[in-house]
Each structure stands twice: as C-alpha cells, then as structure tokens.
Backbone as XML, in Angstrom:
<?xml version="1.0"?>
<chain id="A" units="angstrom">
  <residue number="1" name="UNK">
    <atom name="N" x="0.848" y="-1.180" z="0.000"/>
    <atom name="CA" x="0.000" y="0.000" z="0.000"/>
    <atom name="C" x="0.892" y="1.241" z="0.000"/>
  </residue>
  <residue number="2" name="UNK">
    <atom name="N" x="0.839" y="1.986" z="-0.794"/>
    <atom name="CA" x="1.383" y="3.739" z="-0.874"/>
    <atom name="C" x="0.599" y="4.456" z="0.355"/>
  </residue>
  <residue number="3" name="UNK">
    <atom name="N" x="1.785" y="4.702" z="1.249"/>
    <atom name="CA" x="1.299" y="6.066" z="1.936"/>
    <atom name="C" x="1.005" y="7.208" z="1.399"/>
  </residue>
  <residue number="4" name="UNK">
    <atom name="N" x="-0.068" y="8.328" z="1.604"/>
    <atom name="CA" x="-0.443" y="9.225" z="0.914"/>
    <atom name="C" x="-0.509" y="10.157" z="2.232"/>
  </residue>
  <residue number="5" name="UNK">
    <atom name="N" x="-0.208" y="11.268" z="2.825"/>
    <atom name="CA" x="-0.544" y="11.899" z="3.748"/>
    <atom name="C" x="-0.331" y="13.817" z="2.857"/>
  </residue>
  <residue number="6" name="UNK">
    <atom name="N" x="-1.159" y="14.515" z="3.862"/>
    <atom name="CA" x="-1.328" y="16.229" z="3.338"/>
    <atom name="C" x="-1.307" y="16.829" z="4.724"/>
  </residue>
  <residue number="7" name="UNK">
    <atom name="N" x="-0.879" y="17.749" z="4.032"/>
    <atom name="CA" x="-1.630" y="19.363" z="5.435"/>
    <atom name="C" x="-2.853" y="19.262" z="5.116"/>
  </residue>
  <residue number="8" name="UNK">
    <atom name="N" x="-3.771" y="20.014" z="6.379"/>
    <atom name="CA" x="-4.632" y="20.378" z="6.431"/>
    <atom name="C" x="-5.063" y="21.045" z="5.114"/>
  </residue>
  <residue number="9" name="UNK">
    <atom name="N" x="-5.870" y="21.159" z="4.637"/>
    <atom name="CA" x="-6.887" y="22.153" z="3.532"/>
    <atom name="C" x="-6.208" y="21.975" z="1.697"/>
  </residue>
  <residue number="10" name="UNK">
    <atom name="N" x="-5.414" y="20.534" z="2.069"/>
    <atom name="CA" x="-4.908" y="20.198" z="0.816"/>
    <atom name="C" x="-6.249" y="19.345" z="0.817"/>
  </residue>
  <residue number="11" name="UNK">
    <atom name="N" x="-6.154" y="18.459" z="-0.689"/>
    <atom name="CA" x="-6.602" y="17.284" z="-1.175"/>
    <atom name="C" x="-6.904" y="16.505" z="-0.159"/>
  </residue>
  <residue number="12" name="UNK">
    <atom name="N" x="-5.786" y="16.083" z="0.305"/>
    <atom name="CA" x="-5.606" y="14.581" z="1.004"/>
    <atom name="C" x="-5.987" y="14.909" z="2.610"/>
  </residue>
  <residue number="13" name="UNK">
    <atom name="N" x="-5.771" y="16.450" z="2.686"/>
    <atom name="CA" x="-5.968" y="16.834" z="4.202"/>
    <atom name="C" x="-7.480" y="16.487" z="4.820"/>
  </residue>
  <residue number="14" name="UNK">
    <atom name="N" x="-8.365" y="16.778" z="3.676"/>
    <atom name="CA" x="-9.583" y="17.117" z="3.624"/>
    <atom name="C" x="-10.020" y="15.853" z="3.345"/>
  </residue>
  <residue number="15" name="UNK">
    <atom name="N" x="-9.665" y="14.643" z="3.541"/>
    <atom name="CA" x="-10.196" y="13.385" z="3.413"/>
    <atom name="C" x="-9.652" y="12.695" z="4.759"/>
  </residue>
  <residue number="16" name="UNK">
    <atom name="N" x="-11.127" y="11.935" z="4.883"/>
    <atom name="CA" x="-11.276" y="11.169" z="6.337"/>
    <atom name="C" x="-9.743" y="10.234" z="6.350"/>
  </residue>
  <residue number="17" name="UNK">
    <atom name="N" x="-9.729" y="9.596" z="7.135"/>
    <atom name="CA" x="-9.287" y="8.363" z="7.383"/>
    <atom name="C" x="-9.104" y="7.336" z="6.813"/>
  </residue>
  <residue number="18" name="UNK">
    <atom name="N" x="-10.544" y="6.612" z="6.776"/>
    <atom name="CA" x="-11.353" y="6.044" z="6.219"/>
    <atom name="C" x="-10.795" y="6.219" z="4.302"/>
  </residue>
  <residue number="19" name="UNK">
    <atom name="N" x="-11.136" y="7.445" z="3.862"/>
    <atom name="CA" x="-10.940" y="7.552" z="2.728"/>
    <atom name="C" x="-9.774" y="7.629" z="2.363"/>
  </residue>
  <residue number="20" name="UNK">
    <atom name="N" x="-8.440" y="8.238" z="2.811"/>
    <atom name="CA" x="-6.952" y="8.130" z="2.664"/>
    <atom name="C" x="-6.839" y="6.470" z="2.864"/>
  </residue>
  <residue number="21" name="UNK">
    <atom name="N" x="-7.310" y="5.805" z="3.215"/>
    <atom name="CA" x="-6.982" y="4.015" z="3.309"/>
    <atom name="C" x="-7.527" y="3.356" z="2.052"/>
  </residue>
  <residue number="22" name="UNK">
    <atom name="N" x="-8.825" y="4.172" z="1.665"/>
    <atom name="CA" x="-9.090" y="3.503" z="0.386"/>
    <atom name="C" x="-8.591" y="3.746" z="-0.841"/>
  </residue>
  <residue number="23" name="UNK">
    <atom name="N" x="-8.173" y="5.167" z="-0.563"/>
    <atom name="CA" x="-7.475" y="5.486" z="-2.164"/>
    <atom name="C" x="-6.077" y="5.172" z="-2.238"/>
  </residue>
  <residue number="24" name="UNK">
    <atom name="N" x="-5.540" y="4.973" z="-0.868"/>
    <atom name="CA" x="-4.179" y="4.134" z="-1.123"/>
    <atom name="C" x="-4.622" y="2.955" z="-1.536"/>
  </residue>
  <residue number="25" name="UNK">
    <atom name="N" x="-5.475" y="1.942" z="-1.172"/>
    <atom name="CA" x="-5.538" y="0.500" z="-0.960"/>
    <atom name="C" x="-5.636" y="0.303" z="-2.414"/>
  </residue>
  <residue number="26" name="UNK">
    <atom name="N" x="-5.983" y="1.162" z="-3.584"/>
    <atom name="CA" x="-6.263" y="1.684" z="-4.349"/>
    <atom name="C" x="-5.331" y="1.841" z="-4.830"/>
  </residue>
  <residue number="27" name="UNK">
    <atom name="N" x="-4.582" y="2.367" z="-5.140"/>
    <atom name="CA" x="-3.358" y="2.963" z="-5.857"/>
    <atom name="C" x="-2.403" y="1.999" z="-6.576"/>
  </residue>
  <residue number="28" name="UNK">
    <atom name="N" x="-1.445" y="2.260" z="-7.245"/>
    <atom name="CA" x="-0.569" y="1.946" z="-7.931"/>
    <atom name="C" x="0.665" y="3.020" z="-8.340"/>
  </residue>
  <residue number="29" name="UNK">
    <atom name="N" x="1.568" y="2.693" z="-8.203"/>
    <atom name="CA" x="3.040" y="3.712" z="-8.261"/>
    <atom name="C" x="3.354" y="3.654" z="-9.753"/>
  </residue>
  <residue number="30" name="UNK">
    <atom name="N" x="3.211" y="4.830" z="-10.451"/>
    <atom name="CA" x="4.035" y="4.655" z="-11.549"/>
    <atom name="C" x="5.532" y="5.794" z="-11.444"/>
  </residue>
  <residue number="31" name="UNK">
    <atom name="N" x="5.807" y="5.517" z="-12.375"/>
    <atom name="CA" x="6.725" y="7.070" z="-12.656"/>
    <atom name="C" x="6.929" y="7.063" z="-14.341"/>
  </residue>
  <residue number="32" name="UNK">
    <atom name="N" x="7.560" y="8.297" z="-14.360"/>
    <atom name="CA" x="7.248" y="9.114" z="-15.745"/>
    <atom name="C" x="8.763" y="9.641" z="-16.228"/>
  </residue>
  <residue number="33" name="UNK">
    <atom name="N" x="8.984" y="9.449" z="-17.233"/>
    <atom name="CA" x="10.536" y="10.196" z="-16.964"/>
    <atom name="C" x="10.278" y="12.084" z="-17.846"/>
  </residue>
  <residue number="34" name="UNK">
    <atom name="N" x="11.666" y="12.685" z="-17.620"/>
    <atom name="CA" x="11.109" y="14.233" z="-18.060"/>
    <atom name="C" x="10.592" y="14.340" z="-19.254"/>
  </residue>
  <residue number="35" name="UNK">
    <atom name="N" x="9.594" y="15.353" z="-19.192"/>
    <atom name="CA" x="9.018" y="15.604" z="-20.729"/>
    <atom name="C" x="8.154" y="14.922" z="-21.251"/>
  </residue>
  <residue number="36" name="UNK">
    <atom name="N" x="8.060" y="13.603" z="-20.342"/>
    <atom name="CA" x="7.043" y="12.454" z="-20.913"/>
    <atom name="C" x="5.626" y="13.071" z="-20.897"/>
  </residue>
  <residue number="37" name="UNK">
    <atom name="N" x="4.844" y="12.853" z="-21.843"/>
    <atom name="CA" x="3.273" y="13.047" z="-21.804"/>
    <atom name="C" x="2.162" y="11.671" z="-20.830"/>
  </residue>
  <residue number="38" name="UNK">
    <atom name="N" x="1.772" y="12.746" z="-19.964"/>
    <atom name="CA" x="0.901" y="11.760" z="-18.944"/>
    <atom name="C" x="-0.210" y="11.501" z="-19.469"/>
  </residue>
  <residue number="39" name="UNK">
    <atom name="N" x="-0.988" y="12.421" z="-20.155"/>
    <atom name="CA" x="-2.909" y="12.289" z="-20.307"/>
    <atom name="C" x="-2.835" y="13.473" z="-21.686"/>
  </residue>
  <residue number="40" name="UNK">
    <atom name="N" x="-2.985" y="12.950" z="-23.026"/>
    <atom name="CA" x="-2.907" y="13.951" z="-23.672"/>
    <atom name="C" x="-4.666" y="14.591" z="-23.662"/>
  </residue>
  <residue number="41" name="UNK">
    <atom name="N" x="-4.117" y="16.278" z="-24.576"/>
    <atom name="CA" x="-5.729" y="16.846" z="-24.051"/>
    <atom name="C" x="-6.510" y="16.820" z="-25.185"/>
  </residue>
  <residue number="42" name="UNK">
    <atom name="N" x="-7.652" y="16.217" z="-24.120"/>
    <atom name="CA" x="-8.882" y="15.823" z="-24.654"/>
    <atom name="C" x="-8.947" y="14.533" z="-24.554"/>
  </residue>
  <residue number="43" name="UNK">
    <atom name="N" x="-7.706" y="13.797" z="-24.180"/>
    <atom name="CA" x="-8.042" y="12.253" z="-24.457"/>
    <atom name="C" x="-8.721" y="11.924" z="-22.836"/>
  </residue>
  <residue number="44" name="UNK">
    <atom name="N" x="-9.399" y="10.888" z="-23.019"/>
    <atom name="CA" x="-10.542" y="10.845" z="-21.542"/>
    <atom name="C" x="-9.299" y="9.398" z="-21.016"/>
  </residue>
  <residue number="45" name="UNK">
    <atom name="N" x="-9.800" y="9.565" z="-19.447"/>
    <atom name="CA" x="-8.622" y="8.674" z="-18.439"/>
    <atom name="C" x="-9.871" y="8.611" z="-17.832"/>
  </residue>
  <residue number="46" name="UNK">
    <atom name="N" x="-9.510" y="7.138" z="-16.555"/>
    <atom name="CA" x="-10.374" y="6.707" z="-15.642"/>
    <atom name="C" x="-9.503" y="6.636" z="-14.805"/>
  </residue>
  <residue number="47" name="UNK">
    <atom name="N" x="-8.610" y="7.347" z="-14.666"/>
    <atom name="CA" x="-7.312" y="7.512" z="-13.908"/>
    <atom name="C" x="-6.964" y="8.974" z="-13.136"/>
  </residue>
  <residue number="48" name="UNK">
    <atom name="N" x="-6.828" y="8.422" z="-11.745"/>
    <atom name="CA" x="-5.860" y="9.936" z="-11.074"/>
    <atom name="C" x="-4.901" y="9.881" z="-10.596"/>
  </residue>
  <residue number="49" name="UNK">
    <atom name="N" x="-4.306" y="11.167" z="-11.478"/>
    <atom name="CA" x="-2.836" y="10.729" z="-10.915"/>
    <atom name="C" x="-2.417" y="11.870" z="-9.739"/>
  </residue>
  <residue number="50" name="UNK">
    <atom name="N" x="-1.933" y="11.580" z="-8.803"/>
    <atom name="CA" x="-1.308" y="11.796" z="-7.861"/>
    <atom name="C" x="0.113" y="12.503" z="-7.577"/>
  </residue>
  <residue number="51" name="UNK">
    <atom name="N" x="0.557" y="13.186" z="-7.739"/>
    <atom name="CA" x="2.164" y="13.650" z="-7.850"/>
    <atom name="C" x="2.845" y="13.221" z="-6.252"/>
  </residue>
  <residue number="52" name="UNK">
    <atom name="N" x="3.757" y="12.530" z="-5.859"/>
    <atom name="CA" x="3.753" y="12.284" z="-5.087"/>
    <atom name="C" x="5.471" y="12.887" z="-4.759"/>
  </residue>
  <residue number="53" name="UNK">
    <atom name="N" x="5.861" y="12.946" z="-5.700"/>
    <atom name="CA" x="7.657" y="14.171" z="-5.761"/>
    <atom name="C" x="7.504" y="14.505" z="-6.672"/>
  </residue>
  <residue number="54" name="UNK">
    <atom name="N" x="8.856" y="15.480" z="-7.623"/>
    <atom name="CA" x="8.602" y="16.286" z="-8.406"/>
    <atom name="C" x="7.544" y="16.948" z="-8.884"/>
  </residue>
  <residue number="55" name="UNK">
    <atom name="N" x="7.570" y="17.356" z="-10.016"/>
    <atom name="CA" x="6.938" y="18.231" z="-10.226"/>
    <atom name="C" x="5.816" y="17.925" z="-11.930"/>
  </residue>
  <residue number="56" name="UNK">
    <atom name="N" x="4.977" y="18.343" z="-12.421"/>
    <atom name="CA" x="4.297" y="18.493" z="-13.805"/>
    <atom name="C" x="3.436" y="19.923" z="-14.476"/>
  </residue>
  <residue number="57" name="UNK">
    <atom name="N" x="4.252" y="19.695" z="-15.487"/>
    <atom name="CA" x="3.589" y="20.953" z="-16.442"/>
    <atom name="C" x="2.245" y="20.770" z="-17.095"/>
  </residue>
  <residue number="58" name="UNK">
    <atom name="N" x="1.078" y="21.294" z="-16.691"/>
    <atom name="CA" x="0.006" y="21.263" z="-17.384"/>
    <atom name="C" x="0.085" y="22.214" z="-18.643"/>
  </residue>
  <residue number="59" name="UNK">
    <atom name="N" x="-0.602" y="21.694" z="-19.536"/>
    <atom name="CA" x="-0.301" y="23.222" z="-21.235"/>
    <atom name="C" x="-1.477" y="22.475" z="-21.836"/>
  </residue>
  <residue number="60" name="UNK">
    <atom name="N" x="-2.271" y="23.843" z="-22.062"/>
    <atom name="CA" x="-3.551" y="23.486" z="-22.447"/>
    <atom name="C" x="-3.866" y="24.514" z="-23.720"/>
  </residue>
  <residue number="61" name="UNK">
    <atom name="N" x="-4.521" y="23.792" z="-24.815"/>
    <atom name="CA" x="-4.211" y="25.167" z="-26.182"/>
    <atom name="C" x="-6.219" y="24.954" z="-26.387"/>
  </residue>
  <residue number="62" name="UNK">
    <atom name="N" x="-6.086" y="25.702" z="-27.107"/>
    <atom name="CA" x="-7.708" y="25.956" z="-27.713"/>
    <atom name="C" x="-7.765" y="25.048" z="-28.980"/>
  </residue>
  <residue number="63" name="UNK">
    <atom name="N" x="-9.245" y="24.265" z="-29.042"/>
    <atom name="CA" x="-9.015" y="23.592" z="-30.439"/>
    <atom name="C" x="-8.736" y="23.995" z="-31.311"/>
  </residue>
  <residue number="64" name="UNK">
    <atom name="N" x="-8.446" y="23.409" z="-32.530"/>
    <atom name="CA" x="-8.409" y="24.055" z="-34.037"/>
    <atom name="C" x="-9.426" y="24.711" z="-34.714"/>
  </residue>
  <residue number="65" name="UNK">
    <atom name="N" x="-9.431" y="25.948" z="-34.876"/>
    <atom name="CA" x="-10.596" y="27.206" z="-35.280"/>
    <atom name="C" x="-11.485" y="27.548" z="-34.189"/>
  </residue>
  <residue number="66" name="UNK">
    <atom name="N" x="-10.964" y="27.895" z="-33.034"/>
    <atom name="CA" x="-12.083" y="28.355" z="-31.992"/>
    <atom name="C" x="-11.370" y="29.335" z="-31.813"/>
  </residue>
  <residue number="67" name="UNK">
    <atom name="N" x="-9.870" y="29.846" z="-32.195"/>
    <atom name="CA" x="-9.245" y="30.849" z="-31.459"/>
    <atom name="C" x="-8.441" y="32.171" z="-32.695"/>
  </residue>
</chain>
C-alpha cells in the first residue's frame, strides 16, 4: 500500500481516514521520466494521478478554429 498523507486544507488533508486508506488501498506507483506526456488533451482517463515528488507541467491550447 502507498502512503499518501497532506496538510490540512490540501486534497488529502480534507479526506477522512477512512478515505486516505481507500485510495491508497487503491493505488498503484508509476513514474514518468522528463518531458514524458501523462494524459494527452482531450483524451478521456479513468485515472488519477497523484504527484507524489517532483513536479508536472500542465499546457492546455484551444481547439483548431475556436481561437
């Protein structure tokens, strides 16, 4: 099981007990190396990912002819 713990008035802070046990019990560890693409946009996931060190760049553009 992945430990998951927060401060107060984060994500994880703001979840019971109860619920920090299930979304670990839950979980799975991946890692990503730099630059790698996690979830491209628009494509749909049944997945959350979690940052658990470092860091990720979100970049989000407007479709083609809306802008």
């Amino acid at each position: 099981m992945i430990a998951l713990t927060g401060p107060a008035g984060t994500f994880w802070g703001r979840l019971s007990p109860a619920e920090q046990a299930a979304f670990a019990a839950a979980a799975t560890r991946s890692g990503f190396a730099a630059g790698e693409v996690i979830v491209g946009q628009g494509e749909q996931t049944k997945q959350v990912y979690v940052v658990l060190s470092g860091h990720i760049k979100v970049i989000a553009g407007r479709p083609r002819g809306t802008g």
